[in-house]
N, C-alpha and C positions, 0 to 999 in steps of 0.2 A: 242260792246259799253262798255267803263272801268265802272267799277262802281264808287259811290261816295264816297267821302273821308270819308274813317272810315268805309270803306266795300268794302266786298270781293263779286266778281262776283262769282257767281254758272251754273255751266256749265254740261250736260248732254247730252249725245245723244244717247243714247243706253241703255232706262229703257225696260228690256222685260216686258209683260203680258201673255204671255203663255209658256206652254214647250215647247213647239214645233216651239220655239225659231224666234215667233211675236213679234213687236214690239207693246208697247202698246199705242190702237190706242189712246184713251183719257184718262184723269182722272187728279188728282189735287195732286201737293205734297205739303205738310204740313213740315215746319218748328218751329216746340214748343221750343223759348227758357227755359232752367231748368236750376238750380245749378246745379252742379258738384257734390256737395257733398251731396245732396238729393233725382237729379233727380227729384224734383218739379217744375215747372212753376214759372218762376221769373221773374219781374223787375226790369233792367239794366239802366247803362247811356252807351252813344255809346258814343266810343275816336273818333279820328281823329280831324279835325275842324268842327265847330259849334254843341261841345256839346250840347247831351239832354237826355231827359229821353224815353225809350222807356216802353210801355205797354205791357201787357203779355197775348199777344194773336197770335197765331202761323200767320209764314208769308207762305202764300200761293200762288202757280203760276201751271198755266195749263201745263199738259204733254198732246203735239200732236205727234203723230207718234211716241215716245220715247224721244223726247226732250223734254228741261224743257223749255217752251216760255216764253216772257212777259205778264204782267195778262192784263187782258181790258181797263187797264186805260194807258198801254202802262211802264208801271215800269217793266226795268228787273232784273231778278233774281239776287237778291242780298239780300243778311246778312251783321250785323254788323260783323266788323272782331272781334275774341273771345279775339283775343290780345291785342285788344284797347277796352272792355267794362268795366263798372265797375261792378259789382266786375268783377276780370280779367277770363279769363279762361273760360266763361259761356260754357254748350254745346248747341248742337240745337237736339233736337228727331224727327226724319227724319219717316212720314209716306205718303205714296201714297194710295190716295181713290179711290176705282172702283167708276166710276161714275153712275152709274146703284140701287149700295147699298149702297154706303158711307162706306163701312168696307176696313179698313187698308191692302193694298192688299202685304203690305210690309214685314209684320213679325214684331217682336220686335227687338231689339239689335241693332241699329243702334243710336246713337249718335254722331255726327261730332262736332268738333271745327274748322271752316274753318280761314284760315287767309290768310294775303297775297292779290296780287291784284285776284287770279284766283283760287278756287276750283272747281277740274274736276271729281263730284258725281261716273262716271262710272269708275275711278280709286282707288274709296275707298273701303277699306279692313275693313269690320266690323270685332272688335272685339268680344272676349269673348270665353268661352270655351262652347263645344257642348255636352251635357253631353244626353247619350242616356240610354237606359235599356239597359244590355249583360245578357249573359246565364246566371242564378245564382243568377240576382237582382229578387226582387220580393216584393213581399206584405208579410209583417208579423204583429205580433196582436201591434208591436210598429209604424208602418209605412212603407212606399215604400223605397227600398235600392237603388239606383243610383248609376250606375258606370262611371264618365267619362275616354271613351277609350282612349282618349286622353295622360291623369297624370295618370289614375290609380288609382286617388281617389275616395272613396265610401262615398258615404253622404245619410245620413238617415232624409228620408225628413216626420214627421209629421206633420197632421192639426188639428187645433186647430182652438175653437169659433173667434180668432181673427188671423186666417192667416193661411202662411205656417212657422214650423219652419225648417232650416236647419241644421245641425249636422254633422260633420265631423266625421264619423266612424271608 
């Protein structure tokens, strides 16, 4: 089914829930529109025909078997397309709930901009760099040293009463 004008179909069939490479049998993905430029929860207007304003409360739809379905009222998966909202560009923060616990069974790092008439979830490539501990990183009395193996960069990450700071070493 196309989706409606000023959005893009979201399309899925192969979300795993195990290693051991199950398909996961239920649970709920979670769509949180945010800016872009803060990664906060934002209120948009949706392009296409018959602007409006939308609210800023994640859009949600059932995983069965690994597909994303339509939710109970029979709506399918579909987002506003990112190219037609205002402001332009929005992202969406993509989480999937065990349904047993409600904890994000997704990981962090996943922000999509879907556009177009059709995005295909099990084709996207989350960005971002993987930055792990290597031999050598450690703890010292200024803070934890991180290396991503990736670039090669070391960052020296202190906490502090109000956060983490990051520091390129």
């Amino acid at each position: 089914m196309p989706a409606a004008s000023g959005f893009t179909y979201i399309t899925a069939n192969y979300i795993y829930g195990s290693l051991l490479g199950q398909l996961l049998a239920s649970g709920e993905i979670q769509f949180q529109a945010v800016s872009t430029l803060t990664n906060q929860p934002i209120s948009f207007r949706v392009g296409g025909t018959g602007n409006g304003q939308m609210v800023s409360k994640p859009f949600c739809f059932p995983v069965v078997e690994g597909v994303i379905t339509a939710d109970s009222s029979g709506i399918t998966p579909q987002l506003p397309d990112t190219s037609l909202t205002y402001p332009v560009n929005i992202g969406y923060v993509v989480s999937i709930l065990d349904p047993l616990t409600g904890v994000n069974i997704l990981g962090s790092g996943y922000t999509i901009q879907p556009t177009g008439a059709t995005f295909n979830f099990d084709t996207y490539e989350p960005n971002g760099t993987m930055i792990t501990m290597a031999s050598g990183s450690g703890i010292s009395s200024s803070g934890i040293t991180l290396l991503d193996t990736v670039t090669g960069t070391e960052y020296l990450v202190t906490i502090t009463n109000g956060g983490l700071v990051w520091n390129v070493a």
